[in-house]
GUZA-571980 format. One record per residue: x, y, z of N, C-alpha, C, O in turn. Coordinates in steps of 0.05 Angstrom, whole numbers, m for minus. Layout:
N
NODE X Y Z X Y Z X Y Z X Y Z
...
This chain:
305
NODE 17 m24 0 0 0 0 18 25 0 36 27 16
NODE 12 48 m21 29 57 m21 25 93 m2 3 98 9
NODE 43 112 m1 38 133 18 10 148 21 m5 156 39
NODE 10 145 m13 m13 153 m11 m48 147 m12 m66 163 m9
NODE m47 111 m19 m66 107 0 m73 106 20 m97 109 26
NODE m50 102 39 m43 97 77 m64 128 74 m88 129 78
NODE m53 142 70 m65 180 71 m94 178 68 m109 187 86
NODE m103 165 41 m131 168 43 m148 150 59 m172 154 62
NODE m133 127 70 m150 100 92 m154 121 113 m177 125 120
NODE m137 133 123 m129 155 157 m151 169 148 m174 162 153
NODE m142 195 129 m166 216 128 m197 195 126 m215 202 141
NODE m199 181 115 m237 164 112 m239 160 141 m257 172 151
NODE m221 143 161 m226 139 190 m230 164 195 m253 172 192
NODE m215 178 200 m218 204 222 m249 226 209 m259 245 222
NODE m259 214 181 m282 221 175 m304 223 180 m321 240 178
NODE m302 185 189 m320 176 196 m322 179 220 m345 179 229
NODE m305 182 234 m303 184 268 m321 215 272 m337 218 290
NODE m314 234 251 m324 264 257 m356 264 255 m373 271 272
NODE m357 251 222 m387 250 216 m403 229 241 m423 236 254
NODE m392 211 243 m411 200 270 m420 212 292 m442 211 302
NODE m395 227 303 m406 248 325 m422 259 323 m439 260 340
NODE m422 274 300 m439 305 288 m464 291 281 m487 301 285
NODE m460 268 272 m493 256 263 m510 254 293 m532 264 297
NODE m493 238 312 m505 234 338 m517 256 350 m529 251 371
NODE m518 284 341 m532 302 356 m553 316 343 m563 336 352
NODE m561 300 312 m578 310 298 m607 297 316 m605 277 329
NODE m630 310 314 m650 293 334 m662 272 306 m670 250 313
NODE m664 279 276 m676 256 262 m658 232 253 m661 210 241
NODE m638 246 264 m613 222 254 m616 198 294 m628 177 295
NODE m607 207 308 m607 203 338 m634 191 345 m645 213 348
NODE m653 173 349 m683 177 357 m682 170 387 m682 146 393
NODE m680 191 408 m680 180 433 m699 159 439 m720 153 427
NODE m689 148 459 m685 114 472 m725 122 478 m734 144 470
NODE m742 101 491 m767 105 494 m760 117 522 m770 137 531
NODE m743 104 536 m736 109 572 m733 137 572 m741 150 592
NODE m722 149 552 m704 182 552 m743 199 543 m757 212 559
NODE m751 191 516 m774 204 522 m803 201 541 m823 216 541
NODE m797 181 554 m820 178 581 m809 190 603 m825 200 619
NODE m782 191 608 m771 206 628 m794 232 645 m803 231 668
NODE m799 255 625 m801 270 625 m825 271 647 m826 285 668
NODE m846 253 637 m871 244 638 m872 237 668 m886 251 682
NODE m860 218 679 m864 204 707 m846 223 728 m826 237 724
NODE m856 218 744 m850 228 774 m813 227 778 m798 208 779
NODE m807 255 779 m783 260 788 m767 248 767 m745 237 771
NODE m778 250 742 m765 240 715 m750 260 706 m732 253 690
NODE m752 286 712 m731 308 694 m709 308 714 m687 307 703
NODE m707 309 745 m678 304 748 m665 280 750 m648 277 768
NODE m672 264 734 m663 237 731 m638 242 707 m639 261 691
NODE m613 220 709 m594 226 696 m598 223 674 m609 201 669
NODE m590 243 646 m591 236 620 m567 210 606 m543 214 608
NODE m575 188 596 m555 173 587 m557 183 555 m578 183 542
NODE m528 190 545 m531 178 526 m514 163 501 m491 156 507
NODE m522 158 477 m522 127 465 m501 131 459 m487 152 457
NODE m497 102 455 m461 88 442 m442 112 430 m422 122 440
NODE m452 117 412 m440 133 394 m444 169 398 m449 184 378
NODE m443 177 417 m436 208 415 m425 224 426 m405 213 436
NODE m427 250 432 m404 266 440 m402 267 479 m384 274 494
NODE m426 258 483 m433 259 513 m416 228 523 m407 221 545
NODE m418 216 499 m418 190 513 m374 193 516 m357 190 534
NODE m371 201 481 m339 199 479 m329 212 505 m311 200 517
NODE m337 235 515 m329 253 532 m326 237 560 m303 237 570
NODE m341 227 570 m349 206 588 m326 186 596 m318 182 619
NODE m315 170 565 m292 157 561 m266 163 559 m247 151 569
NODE m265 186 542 m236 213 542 m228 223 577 m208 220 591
NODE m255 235 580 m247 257 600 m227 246 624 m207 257 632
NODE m240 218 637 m212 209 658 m196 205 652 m177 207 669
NODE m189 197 627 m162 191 616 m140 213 611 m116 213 614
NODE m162 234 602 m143 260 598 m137 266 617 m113 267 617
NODE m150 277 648 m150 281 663 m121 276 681 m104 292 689
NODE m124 239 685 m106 230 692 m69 236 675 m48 240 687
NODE m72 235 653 m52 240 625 m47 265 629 m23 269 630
NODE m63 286 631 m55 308 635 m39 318 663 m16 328 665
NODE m55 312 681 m41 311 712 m16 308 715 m3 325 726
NODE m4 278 704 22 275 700 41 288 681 65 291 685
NODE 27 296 658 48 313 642 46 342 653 62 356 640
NODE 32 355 672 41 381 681 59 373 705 78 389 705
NODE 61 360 719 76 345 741 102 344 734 123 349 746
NODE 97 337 709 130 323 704 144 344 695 168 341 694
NODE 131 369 686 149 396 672 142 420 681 140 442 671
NODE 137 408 713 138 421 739 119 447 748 124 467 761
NODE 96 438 737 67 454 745 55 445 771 39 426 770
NODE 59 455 792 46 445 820 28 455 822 14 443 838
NODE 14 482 810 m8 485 823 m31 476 815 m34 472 791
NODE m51 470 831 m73 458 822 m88 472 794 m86 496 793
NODE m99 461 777 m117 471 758 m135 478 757 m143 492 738
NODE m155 469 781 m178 475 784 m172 493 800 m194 502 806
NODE m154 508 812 m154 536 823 m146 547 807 m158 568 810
NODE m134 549 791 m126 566 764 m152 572 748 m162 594 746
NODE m161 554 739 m186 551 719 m203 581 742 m202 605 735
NODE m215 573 765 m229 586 784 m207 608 792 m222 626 800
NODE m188 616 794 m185 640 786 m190 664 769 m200 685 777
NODE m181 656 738 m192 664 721 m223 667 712 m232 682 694
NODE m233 654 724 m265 657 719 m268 643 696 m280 654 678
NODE m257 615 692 m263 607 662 m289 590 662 m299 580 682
NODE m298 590 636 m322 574 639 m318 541 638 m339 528 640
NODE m294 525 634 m289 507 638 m275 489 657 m252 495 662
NODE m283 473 667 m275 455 685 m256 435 687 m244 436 665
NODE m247 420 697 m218 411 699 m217 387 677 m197 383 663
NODE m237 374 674 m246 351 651 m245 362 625 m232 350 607
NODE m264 393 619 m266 404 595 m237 415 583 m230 412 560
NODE m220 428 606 m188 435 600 m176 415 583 m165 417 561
NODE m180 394 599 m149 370 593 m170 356 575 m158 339 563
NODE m206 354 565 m193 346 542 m196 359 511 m196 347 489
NODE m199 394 520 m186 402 499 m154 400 494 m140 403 473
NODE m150 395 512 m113 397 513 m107 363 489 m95 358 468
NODE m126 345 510 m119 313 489 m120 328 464 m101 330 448
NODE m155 343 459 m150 346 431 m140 362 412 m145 357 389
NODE m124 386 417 m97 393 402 m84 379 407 m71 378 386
NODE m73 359 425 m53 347 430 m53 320 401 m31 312 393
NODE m71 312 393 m85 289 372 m85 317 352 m64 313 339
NODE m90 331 347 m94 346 323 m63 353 314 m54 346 292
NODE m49 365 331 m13 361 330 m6 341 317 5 339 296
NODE m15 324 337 m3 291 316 m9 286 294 9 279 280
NODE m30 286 285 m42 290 258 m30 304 238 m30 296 214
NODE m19 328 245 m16 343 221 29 332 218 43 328 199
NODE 33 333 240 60 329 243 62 297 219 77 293 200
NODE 40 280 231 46 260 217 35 262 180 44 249 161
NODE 18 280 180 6 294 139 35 301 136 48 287 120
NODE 50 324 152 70 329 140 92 313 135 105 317 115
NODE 99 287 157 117 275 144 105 261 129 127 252 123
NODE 90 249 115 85 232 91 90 250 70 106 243 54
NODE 75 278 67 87 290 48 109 305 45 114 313 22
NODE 129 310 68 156 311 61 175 294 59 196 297 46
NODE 167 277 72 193 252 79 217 255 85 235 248 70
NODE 220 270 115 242 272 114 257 248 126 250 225 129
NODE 295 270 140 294 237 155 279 222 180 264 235 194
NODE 284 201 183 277 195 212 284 206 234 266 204 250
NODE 299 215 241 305 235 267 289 250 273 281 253 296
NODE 280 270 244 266 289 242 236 277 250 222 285 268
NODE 232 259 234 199 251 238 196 245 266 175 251 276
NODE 217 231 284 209 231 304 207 246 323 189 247 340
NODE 227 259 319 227 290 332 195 300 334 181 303 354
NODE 188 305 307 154 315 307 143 302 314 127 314 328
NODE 137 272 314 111 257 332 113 261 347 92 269 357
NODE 140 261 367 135 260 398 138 292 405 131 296 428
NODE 145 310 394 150 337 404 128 353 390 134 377 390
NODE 102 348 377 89 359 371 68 357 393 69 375 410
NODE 43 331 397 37 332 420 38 352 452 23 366 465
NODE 67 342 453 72 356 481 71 385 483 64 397 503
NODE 81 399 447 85 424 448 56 436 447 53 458 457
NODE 37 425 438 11 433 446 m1 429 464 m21 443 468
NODE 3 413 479 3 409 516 11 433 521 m7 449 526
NODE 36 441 522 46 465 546 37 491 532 37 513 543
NODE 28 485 504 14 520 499 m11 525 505 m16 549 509
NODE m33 507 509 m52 512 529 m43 512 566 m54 527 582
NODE m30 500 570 m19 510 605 m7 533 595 m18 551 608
NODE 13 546 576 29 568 590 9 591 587 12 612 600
NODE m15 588 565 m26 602 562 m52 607 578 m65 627 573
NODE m63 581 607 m67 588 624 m51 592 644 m65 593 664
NODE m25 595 649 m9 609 664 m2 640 661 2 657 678
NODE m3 640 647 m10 671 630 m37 689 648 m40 705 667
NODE m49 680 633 m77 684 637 m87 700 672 m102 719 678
NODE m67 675 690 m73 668 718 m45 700 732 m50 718 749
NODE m25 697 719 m12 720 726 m20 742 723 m14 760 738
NODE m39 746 701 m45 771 690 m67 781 719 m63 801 734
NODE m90 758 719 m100 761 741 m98 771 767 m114 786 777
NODE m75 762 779 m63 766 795 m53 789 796 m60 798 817
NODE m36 810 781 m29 828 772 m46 853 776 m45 875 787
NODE m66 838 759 m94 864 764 m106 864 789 m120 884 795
NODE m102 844 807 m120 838 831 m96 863 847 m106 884 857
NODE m67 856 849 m54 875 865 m53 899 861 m50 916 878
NODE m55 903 829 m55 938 827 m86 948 834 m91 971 828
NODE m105 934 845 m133 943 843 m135 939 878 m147 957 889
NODE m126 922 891 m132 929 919 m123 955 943 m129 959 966
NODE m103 972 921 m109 994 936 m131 1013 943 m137 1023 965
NODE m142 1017 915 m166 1027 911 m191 1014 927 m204 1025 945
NODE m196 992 917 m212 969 929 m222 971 966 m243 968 980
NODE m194 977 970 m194 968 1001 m198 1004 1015 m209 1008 1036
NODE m189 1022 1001 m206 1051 1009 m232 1049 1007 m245 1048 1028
NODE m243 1047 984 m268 1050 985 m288 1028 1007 m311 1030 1017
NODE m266 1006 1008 m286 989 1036 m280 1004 1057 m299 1006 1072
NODE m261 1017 1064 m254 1037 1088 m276 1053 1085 m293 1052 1103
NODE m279 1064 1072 m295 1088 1064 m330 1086 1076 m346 1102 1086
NODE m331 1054 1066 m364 1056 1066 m358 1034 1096 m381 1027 1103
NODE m343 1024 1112 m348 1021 1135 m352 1049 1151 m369 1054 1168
NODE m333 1063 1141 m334 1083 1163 m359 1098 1165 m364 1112 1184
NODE m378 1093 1142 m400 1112 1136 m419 1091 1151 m442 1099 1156
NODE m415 1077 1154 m436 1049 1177 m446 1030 1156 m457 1012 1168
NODE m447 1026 1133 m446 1003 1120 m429 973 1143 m409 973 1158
NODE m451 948 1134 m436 929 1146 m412 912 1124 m408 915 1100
NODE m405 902 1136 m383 882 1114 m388 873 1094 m375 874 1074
NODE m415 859 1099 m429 845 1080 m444 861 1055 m445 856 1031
NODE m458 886 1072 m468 913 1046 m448 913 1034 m447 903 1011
NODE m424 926 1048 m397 942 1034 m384 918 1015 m368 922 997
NODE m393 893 1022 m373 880 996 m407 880 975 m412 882 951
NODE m415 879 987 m432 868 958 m441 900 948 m453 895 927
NODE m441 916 950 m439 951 936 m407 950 924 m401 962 903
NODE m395 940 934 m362 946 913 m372 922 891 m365 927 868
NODE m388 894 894 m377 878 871 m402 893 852 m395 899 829
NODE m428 899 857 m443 915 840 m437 932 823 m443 931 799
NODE m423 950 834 m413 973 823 m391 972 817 m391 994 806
NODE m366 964 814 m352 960 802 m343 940 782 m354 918 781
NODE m322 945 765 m322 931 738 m302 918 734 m299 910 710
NODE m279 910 754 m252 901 754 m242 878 760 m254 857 757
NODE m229 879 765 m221 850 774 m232 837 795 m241 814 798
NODE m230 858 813 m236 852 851 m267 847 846 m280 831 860
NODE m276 861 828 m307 874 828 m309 835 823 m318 818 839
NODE m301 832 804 m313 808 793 m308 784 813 m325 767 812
NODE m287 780 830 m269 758 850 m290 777 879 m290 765 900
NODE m298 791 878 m331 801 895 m352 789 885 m364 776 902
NODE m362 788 865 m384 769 860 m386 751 871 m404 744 886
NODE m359 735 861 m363 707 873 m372 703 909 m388 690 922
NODE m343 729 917 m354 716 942 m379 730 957 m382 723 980
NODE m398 748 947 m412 751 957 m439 721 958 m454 714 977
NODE m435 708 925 m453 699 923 m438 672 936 m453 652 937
NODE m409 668 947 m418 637 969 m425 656 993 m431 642 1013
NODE m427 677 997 m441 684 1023 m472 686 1025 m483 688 1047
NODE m483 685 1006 m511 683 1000 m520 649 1009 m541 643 1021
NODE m500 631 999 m501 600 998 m499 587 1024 m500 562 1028
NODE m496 608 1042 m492 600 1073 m465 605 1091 m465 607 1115
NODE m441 608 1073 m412 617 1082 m412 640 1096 m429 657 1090
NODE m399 643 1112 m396 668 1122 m376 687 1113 m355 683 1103
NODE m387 709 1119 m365 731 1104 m337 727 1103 m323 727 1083
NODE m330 723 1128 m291 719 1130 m287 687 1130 m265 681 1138
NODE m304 665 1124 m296 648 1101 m305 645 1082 m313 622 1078
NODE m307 662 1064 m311 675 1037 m287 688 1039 m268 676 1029
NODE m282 711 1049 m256 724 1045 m242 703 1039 m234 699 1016
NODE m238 686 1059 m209 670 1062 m208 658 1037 m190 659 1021
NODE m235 642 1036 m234 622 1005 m218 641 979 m200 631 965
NODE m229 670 978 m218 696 956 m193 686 956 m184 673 937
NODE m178 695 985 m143 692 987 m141 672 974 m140 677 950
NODE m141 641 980 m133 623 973 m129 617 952 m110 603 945
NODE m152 633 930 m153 626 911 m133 644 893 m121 635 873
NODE m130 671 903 m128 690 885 m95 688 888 m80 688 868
NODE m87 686 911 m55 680 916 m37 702 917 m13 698 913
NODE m49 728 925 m39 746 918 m33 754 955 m51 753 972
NODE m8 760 960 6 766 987 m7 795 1000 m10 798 1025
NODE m14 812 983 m30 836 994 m48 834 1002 m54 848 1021
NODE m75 810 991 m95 806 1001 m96 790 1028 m109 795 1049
NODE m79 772 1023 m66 751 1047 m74 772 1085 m87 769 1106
NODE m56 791 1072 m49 808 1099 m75 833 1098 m76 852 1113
NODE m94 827 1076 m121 847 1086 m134 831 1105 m140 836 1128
NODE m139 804 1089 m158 784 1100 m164 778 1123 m186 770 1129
NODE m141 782 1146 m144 779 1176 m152 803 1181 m168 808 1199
NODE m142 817 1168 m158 851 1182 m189 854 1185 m200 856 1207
NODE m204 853 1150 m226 850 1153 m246 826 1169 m271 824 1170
NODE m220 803 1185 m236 785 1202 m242 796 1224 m258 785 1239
NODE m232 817 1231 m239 833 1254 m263 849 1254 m262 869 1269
NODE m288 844 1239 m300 858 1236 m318 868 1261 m326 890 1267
NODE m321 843 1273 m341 838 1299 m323 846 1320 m334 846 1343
NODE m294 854 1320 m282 856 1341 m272 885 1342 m268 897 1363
NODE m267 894 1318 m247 919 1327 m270 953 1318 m279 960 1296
NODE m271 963 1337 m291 987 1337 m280 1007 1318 m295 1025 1313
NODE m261 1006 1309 m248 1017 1286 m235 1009 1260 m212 1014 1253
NODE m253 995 1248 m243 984 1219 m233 1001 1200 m212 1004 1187
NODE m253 1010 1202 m247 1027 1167 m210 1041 1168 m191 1039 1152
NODE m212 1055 1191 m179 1061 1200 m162 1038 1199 m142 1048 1189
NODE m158 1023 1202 m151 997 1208 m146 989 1181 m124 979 1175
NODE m166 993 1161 m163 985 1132 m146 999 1116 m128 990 1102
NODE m155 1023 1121 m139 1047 1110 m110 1045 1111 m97 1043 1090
NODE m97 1046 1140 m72 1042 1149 m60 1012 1120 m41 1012 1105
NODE m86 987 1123 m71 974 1104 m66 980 1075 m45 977 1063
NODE m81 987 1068 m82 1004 1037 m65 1016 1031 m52 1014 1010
NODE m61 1037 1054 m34 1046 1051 m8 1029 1046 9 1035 1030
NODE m6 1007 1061 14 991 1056 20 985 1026 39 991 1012
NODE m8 968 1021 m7 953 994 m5 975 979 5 970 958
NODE m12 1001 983 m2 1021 956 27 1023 962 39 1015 942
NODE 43 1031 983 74 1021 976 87 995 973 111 987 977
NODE 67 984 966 84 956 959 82 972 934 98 989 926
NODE 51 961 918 54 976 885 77 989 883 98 979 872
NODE 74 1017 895 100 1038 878 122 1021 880 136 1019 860
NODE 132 1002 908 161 994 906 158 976 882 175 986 867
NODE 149 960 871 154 938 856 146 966 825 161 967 806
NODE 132 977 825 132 1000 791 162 1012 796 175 1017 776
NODE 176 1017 823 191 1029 812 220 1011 814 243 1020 813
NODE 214 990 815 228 962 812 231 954 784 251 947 773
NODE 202 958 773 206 957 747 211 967 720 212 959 697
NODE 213 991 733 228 1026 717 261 1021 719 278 1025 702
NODE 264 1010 745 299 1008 740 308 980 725 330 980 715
NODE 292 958 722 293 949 711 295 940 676 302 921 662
NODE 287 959 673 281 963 648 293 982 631 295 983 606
NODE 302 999 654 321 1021 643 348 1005 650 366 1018 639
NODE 357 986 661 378 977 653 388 962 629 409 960 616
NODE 354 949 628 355 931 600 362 949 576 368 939 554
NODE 361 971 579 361 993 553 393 1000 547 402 1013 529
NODE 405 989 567 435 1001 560 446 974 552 470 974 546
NODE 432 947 551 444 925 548 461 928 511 485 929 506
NODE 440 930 493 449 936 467 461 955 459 465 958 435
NODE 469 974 478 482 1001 477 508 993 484 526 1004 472
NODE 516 976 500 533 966 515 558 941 494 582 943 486
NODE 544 929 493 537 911 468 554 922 439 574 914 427
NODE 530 945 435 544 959 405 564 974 405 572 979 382
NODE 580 986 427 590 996 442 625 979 442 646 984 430
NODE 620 957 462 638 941 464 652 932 444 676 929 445
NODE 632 924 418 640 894 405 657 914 386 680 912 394
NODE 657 932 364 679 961 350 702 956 374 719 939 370
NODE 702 968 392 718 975 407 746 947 409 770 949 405
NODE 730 920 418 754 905 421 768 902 385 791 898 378
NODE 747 904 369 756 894 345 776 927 342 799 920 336
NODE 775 949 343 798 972 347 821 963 360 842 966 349
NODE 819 949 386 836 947 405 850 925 393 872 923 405
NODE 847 905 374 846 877 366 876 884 351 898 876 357
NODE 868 901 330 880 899 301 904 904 309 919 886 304
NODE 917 932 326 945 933 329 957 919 354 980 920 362
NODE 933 901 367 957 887 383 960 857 363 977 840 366
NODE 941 856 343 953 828 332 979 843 304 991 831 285
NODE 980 867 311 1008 879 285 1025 876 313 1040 857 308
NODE 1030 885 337 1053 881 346 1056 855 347 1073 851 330
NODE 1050 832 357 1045 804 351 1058 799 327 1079 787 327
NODE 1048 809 304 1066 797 275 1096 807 284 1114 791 287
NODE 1099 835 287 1116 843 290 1150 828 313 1174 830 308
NODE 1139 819 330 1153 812 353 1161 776 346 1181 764 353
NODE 1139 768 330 1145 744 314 1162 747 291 1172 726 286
NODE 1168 767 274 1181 766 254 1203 775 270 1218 756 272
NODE 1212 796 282 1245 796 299 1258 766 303 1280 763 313
């Protein structure tokens, strides 16, 4: 069989594999089971679990997802990703869950392989090379969905610290005006549009779910990972204890705004050093080649005596 039938047997499988799925969710192609349409009908039948059949995307997902799961776990492990994903994912506010992540990740990870392997049939190169791409294509699409929720999760973070100065005045602000903890967070996540505003939603609404305010806070910290909030979080646990909050808050705000400026102006000198690197550089490299030429003439020189 030659390359290029092998080519067209692959593409007909992976055809049929697509069209099957896609057919499975048509409803005249699909005819649900009699059990799935009586469901509806009998007593405590709608929250009863939906199964469904051999062939579709609920069912593949079902069979993928622990596998990826597990497959994925270990390949962030092994190229030294410790932190959990499902706090990442719930940081960012994503709409997917730790199953839906890893197995979009399987599937670039299978779509990589796929094309790595179209291209070697139609280039043919050597074997080193081809192998190089089966096994380094996969993985390299593995770590571009992690770095690119690692990304994602810094940026987060980032915005959460330059926003809790502000953040944490205005909770000063509206304690001091007699707002309780619980008003004053849920009027900042209303009204505001930011980061905090949004990592306020959440916890207002596990405080609606029965949590209490300062474990809600705490759950925030945990999640959010950010060292400024760390050291608000015990403050505002004092809510029931200390007759003077809002001062109390303030004093911290102040802190976390000189953290900010130290680390902006951490990163002003930083950057202005980077600026003399190619200056330095263009600078140097003329100079030895000046300095070069007449010490390699006294050199000829001292050799020809």
């Amino acid at each position: 069989m030659g390359p290029v039938m092998r080519l067209f047997v692959l593409s007909g499988l992976v055809l049929w594999a697509g069209v099957t799925l896609l057919l499975s969710q048509l409803r005249w192609f699909s005819r649900p089971a009699l059990v799935q349409r009586l469901r509806p009908y009998s007593p405590g039948g709608m929250a009863g679990p939906e199964h469904s059949g051999l062939l579709s995307v609920e069912s593949f997902r079902e069979v993928v997802g622990p596998v990826s799961r597990r497959i994925g776990e270990r390949l962030a492990r092994l190229f030294g990703v410790s932190e959990e994903l499902a706090v990442r994912l719930q940081r960012v506010h994503s709409p997917l869950d730790v199953t839906a992540f890893r197995v979009r990740q399987l599937g670039w990870s299978v779509a990589a392989e796929g094309i790595a392997l179209l291209v070697a049939l139609a280039a043919r190169p050597g074997p080193g090379i081809v192998l190089f791409g089966l096994l380094g294509s996969p993985v390299l699409a593995f770590l571009v969905l992690e770095q690119q929720l690692a990304k994602a999760s810094d940026r987060w973070r980032r915005r959460l610290f330059l926003e809790l100065p502000v953040v944490s005045e205005q909770l000063a602000m509206l304690l001091s005006a007699g707002f309780s903890l619980g008003s004053a967070l849920n009027r900042l996540a209303v009204r505001g549009d930011g980061a905090c505003a949004r990592d306020l939603q959440r916890v207002t609404t596990r405080i609606r779910h029965g949590l209490s305010e300062v474990d809600a806070l705490r759950e925030w910290a945990t999640v959010a990972r950010v060292e400024a909030l760390d050291r608000l979080v015990p403050v505002l646990a004092l809510n029931r204890e200390a007759g003077d909050l809002g001062r109390l808050i303030s004093d911290e705000a102040r802190a976390i705004r000189r953290d900010v400026h130290r680390q902006l102006v951490e990163t002003m000198e930083r950057r202005g050093q980077q600026v003399w690197v190619p200056v330095t550089v263009a600078t140097l490299v003329p100079g030895v080649i000046f300095l070069s030429i007449p010490f390699i003439e006294a050199l000829s020189l001292f050799a020809g005596s």
